[in-house]
C-alpha positions as CSV (number, residue, x, y, z in Angstrom):
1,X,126.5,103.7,35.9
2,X,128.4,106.0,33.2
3,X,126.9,109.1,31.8
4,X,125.2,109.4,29.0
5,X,126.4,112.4,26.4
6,X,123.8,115.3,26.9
7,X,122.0,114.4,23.1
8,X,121.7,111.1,24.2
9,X,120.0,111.4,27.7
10,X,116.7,112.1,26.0
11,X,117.2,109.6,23.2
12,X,117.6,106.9,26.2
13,X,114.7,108.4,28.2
14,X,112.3,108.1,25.4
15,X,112.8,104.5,24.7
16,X,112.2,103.7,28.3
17,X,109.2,105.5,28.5
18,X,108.2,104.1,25.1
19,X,108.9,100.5,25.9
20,X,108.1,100.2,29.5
21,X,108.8,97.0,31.1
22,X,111.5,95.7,28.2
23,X,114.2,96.2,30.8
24,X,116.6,94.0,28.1
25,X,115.8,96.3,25.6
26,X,116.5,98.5,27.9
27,X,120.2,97.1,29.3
28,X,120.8,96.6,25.1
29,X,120.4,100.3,24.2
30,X,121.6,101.4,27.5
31,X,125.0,99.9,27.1
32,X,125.6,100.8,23.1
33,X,124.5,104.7,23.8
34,X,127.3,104.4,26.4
35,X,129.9,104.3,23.8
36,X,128.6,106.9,21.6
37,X,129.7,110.0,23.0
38,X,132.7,111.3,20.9
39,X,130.7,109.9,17.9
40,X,128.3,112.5,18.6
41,X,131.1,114.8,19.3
42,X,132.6,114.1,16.0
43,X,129.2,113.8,13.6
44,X,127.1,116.2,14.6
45,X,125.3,115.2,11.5
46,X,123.6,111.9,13.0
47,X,122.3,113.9,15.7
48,X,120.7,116.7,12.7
49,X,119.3,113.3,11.0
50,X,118.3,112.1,14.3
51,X,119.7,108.7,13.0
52,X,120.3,107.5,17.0
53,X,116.3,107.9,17.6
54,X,115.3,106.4,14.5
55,X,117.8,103.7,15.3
56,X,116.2,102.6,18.7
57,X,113.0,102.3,16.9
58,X,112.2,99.0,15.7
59,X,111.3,99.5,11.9
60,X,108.4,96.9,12.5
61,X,106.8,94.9,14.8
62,X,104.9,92.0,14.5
63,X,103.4,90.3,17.0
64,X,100.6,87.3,16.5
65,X,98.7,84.6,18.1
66,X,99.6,80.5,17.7
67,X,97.2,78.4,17.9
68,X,98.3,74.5,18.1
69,X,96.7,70.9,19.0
70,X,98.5,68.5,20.9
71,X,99.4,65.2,20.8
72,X,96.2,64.6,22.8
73,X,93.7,67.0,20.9
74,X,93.8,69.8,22.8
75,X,94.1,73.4,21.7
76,X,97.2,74.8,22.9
77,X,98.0,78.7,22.6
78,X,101.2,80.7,22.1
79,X,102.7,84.1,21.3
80,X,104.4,85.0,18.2
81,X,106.8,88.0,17.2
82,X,109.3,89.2,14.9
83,X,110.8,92.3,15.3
84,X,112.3,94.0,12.1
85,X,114.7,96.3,13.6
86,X,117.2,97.7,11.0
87,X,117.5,97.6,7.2
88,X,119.5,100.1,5.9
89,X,122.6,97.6,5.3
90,X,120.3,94.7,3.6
91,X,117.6,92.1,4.2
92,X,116.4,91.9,8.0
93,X,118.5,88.9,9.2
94,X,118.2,87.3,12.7
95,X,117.3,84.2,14.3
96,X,114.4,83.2,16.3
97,X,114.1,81.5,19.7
98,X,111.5,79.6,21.0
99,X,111.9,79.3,24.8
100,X,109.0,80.1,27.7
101,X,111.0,83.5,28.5
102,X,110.4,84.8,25.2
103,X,108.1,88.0,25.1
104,X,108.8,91.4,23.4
105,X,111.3,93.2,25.4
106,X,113.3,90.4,25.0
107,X,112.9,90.0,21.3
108,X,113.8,93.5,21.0
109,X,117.0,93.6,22.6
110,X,117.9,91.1,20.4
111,X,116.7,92.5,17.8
112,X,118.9,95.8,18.5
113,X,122.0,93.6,19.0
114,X,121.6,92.1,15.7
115,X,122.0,95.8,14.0
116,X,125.3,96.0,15.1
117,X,126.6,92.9,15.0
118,X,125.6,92.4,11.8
119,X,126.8,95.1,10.8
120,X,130.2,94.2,12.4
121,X,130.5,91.4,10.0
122,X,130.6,93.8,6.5
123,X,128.4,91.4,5.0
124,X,124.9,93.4,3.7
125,X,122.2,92.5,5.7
126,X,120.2,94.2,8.1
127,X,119.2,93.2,11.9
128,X,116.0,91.6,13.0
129,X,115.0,88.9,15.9
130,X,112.1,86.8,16.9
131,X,110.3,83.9,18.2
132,X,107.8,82.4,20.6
133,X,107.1,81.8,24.4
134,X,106.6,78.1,22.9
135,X,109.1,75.5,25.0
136,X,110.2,72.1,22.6
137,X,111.7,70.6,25.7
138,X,108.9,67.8,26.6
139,X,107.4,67.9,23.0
140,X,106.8,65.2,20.9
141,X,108.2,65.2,17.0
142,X,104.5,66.1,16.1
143,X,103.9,68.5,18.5
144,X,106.9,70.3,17.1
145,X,105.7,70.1,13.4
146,X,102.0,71.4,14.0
147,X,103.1,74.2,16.0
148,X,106.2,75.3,13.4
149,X,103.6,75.3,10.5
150,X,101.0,77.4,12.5
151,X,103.6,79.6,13.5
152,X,104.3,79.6,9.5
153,X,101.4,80.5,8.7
154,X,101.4,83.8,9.8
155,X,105.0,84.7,9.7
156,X,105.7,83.4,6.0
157,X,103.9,86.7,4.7
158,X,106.9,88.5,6.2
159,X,109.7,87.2,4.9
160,X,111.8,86.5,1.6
161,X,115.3,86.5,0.2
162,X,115.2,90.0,-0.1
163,X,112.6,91.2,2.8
164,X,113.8,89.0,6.2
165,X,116.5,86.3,6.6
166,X,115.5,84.1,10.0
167,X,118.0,81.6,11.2
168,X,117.7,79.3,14.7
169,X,118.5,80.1,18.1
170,X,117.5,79.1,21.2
171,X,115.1,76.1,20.9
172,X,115.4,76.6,16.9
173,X,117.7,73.8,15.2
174,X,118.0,72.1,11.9
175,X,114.5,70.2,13.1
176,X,112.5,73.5,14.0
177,X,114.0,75.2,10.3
178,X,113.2,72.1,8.4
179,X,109.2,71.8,9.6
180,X,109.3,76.0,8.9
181,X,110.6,76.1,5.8
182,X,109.0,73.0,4.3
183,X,105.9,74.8,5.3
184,X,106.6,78.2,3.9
185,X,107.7,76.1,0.8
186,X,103.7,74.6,0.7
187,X,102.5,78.0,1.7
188,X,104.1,80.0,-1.2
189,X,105.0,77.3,-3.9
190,X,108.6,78.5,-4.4
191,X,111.7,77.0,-3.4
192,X,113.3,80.1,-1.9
193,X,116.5,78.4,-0.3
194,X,117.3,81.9,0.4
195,X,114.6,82.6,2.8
196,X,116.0,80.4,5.8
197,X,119.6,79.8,7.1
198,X,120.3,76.9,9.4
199,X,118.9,74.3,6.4
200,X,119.8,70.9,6.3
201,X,123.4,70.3,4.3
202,X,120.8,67.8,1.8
203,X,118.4,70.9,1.2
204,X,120.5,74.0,1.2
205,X,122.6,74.5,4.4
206,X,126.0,75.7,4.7
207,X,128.8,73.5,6.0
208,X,130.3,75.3,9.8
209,X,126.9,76.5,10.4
210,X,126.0,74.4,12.9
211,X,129.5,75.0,14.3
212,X,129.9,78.9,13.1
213,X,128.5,80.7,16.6
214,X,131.0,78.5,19.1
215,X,133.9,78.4,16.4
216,X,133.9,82.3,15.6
217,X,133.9,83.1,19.5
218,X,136.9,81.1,19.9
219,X,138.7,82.5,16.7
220,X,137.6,86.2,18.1
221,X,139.2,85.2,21.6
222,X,142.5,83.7,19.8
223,X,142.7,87.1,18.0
224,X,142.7,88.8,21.7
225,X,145.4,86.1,22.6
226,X,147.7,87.0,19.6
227,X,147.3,90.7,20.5
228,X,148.6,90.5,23.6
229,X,151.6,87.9,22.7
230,X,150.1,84.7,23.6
231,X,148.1,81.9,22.9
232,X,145.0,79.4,23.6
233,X,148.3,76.9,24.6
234,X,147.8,75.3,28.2
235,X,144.8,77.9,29.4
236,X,142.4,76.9,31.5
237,X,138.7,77.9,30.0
238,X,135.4,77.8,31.7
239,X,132.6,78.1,29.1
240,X,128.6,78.0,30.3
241,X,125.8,76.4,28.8
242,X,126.0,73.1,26.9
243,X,124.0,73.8,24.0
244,X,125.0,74.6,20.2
245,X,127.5,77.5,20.9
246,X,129.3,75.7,23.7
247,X,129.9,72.7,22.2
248,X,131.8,73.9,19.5
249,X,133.2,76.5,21.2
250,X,134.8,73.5,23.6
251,X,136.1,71.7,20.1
252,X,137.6,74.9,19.1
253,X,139.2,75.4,21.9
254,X,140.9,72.1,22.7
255,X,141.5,72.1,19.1
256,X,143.6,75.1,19.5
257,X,145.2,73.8,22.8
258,X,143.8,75.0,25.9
259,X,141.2,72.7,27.8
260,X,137.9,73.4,29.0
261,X,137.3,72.4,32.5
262,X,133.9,73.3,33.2
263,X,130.3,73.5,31.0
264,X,127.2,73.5,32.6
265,X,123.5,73.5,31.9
266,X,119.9,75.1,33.8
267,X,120.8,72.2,36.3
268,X,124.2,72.7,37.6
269,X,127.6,72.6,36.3
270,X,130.3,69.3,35.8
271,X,134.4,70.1,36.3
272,X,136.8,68.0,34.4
273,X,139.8,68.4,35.6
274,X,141.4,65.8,32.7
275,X,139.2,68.0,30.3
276,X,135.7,67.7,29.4
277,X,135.1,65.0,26.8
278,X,133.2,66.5,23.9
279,X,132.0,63.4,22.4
280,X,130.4,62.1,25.6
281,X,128.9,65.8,26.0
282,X,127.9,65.5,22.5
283,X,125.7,62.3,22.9
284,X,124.6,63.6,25.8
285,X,123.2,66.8,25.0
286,X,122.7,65.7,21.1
287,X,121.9,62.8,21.0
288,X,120.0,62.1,23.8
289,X,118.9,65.4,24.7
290,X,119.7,64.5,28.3
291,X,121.2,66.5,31.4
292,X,125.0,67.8,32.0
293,X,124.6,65.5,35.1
294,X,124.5,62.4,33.3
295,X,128.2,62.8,32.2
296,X,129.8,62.2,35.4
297,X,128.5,58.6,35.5
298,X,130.7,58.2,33.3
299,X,133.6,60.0,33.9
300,X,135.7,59.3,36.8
301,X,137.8,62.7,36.6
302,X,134.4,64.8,36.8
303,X,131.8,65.9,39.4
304,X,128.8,67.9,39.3
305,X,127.6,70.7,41.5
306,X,123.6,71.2,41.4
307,X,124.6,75.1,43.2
308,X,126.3,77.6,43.1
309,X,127.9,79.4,40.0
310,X,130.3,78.0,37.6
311,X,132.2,80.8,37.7
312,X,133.5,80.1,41.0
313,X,136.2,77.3,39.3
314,X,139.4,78.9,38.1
315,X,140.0,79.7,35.1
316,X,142.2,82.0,32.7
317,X,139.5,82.0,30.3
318,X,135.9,82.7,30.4
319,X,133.2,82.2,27.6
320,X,129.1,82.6,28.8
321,X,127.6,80.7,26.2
322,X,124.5,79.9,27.6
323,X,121.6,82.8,28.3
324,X,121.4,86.7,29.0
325,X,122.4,88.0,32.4
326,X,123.7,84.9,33.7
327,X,127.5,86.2,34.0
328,X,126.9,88.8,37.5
329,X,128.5,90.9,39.3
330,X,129.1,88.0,42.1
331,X,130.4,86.0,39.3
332,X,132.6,88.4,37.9
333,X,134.3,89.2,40.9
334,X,134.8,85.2,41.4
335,X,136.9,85.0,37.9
336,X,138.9,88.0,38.8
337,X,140.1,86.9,42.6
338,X,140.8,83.6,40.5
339,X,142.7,85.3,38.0
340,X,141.1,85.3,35.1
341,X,142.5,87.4,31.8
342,X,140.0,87.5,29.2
343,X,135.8,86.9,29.3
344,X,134.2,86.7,26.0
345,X,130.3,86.4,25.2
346,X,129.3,83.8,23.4
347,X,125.4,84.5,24.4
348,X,123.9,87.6,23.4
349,X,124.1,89.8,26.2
350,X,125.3,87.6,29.2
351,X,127.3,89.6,31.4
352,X,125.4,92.0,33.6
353,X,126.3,95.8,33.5
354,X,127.5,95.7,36.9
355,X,129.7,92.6,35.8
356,X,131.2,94.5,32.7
357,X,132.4,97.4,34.9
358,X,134.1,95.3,37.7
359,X,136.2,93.4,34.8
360,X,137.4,96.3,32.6
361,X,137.6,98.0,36.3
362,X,140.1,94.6,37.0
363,X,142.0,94.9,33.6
364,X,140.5,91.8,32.4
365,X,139.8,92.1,28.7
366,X,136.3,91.9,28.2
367,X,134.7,91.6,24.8
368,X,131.1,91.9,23.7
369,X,128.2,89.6,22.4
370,X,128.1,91.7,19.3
371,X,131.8,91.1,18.1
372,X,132.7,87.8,19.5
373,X,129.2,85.5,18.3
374,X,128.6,86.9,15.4
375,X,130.6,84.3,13.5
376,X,126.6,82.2,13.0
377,X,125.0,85.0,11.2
378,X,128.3,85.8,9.2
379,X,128.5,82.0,8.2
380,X,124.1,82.5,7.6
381,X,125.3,85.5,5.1
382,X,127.1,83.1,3.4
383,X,124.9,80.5,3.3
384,X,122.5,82.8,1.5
385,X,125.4,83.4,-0.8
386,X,125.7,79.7,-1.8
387,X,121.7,79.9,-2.1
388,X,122.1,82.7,-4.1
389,X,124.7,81.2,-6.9
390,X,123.3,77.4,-6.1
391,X,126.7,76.8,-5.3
392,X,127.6,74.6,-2.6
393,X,131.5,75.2,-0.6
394,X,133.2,72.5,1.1
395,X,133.7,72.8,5.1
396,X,137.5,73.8,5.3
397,X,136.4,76.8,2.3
398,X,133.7,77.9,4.6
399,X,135.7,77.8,8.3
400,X,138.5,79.6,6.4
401,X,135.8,82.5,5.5
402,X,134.5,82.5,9.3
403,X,138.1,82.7,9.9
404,X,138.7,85.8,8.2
405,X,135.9,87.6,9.0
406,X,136.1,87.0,12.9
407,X,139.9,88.4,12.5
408,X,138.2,91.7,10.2
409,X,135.3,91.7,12.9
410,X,138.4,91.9,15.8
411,X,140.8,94.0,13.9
412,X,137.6,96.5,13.4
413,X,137.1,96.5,16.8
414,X,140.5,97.5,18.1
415,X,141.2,100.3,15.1
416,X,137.9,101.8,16.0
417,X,138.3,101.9,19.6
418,X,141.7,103.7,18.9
419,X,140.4,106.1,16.7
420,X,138.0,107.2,19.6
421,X,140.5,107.3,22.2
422,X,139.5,104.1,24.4
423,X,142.7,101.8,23.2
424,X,142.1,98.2,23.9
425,X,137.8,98.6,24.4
426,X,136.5,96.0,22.9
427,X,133.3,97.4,23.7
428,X,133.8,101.0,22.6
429,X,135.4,99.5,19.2
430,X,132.4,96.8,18.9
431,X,129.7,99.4,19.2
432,X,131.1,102.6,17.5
433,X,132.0,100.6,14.5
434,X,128.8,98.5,14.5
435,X,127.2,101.9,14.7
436,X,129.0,104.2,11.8
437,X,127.9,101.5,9.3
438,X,125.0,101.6,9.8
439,X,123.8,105.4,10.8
440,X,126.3,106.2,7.1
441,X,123.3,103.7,5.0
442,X,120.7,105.4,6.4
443,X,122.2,108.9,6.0
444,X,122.1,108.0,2.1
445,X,118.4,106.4,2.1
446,X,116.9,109.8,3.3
447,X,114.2,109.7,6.1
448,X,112.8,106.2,5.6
């Protein structure tokens, strides 16, 4: 494990002993304070302003009780949170998950990630995350509804156009935003469209939302390829997960020219040789909301393995798009012996720290969560644009902004990380210029 600078050994310590038990949180600050050192060499000034401690503390934290019936009258029970991290660029803006692993730690570390990768985008808005240890998977349509508008009715006195953004994550689509923001609609009699990102395209969504995360992670990764000479033509690319992010990042991809062999969900992973076929994965996953195994009773070319790790199938490409921590050290070591060039996060935080070290240990150019997804909150920023001027943009406008911005977001990344002296760290670039943003704004607001 690296070093931390001397100023920034205490800083570390005190969140740990602060936040005991949020080992993500944890991992999250562990591995941005790694890349600060010849900041703080630099800017002595953040350490006089102590910007780096006032940075790891959340600026608010809410956490609240759920209380639901069922389909069969019974009184279910569930945790809420919403962690307002950061707001010195703008509004708190960050998604919320609804998924059985959700608790605080968790929340957090998302929560810090957003800070920076919003921040990454140049867009003005500030980081937050949240959610609830409440699982969809099994529920029925009603189920859904009642518990969205009791979680509403606490969380609605939190938020606004100008206070907090939320968007969707895991467990949090179009259907989830809908039943929330109708109810904060009832709740508040205004039609703040600006209050929610993820809407409905009838009701005030943004075109390439849906699509923004997996798109922007395969734009960033393009930008890598064009850096080094080379392109998405004929490569080989293994993505995880089968969810929102994956999917697109697969249409991207083979829309770009390489060919995505292998996707996988929480109950194994398929290979496809021939390519996977996105509009069987599509009805799968969407419009059945079935499992990745169903698709190779259909396709010949494919098979599914219930063990194991997907990233034991070659590739030249690598994109986790499905959870935290699922990209380890095993695995890592598995893509490199295979030959693999570049690994790119399209999950918040999927590659372990031990993972991380063995690739850039490898030369295999690794970049971070924090640059390469945050093509969804910078299509959310301009959602709340059109919101804002009650405008409305047509798809290719909108991908053509995403566009842009992941090129700015990758450009950023390389420039900074030059101008520190780690050429060609994504990381290093990701978080020191994720970071200078944001510690500058709250040099200028005073001690807030």
């Amino acid at each position: 494990m690296p070093l931390l600078h001397e100023q920034l050994t205490p800083v570390f310590d005190e969140v740990v002993n602060r936040n005991p038990g949020e080992t993500e949180f944890h991992q999250a600050v562990r591995e941005v304070l790694e890349s600060l050192s010849p900041v703080v060499a630099q800017h002595p000034e953040y350490a006089d302003a102590e910007i780096i401690r006032r940075l790891c503390e959340p600026e608010r934290q809410i956490i609240f009780r759920v209380p639901w019936t069922d389909d069969s009258g019974r009184v279910q029970l569930n945790r809420g949170f919403r962690v307002e991290f950061n707001s010195a660029l703008g509004p708190y803006k960050g998604g919320l998950r609804f998924h059985p692993s959700v608790y605080l730690g968790i929340v957090k570390f998302l929560g810090f990630e957003q800070i920076f990768k919003n921040s990454l985008t140049g867009l003005p808005i500030g980081g937050a995350k949240g959610g609830s240890d409440f699982d969809p998977k099994g529920r029925s349509e009603a189920e859904v509804m009642r518990f969205c508008q009791s979680f509403m009715l606490e969380l609605y006195r939190h938020l606004g156009e100008y206070t907090d953004v939320p968007a969707g994550d895991i467990g949090v689509g179009g259907r989830e935003i809908g039943y929330m923001f109708g109810q904060y609609k009832r709740i508040t009699n205004r039609y703040e469209s600006g209050t929610f990102t993820g809407k409905g395209l009838t009701w005030g969504g943004s075109r390439v939302r849906t699509e923004a995360t997996g798109y922007g992670t395969v734009f960033f990764v393009d930008e890598m390829l064009k850096a080094a000479g080379d392109s998405f033509e004929g490569k080989r690319v293994i993505v995880s997960g089968s969810g929102n992010v994956a999917i697109y990042a697969i249409e991207k991809v083979h829309q770009l020219g390489g060919r995505v062999i292998a996707c996988s969900d929480s109950g194994g992973y398929i290979v496809d040789e021939d390519g996977v076929d996105l509009d069987l994965l599509k009805e799968i996953k969407n419009g059945r909301r079935g499992r990745i195994q169903e698709y190779v009773a259909v396709r010949t070319s494919a098979h599914f393995v219930a063990s194991g790790s997907i990233w034991d199938v070659p590739g030249d490409i690598a994109l986790p798009c499905a959870t935290q921590n699922e990209l380890d050290e095993a695995g890592a070591t598995s893509l490199i012996r295979s030959g693999c060039r570049i690994v790119a996060e399209g999950a918040n935080m999927p590659t372990t720290p031990g993972a991380i070290r063995a690739l850039r240990e490898a030369g295999v150019s690794f970049a971070p969560g924090k640059a390469v997804n945050a093509g969804g909150v910078a299509t959310s920023a301009l959602e709340m644009q059109q919101n804002a001027s009650r405008d409305s943009w047509t798809f290719e406008h909108t991908e053509e902004r995403l566009a842009v911005i992941m090129r700015s977001i990758h450009d950023r990344c390389l420039e900074t990380a030059d101008r520190y002296g780690a050429p060609n760290d994504y990381v290093a670039g990701a978080n020191i210029a994720g970071f200078i943003r944001v510690a500058d704004a709250m040099l200028a607001l005073g001690v807030i």
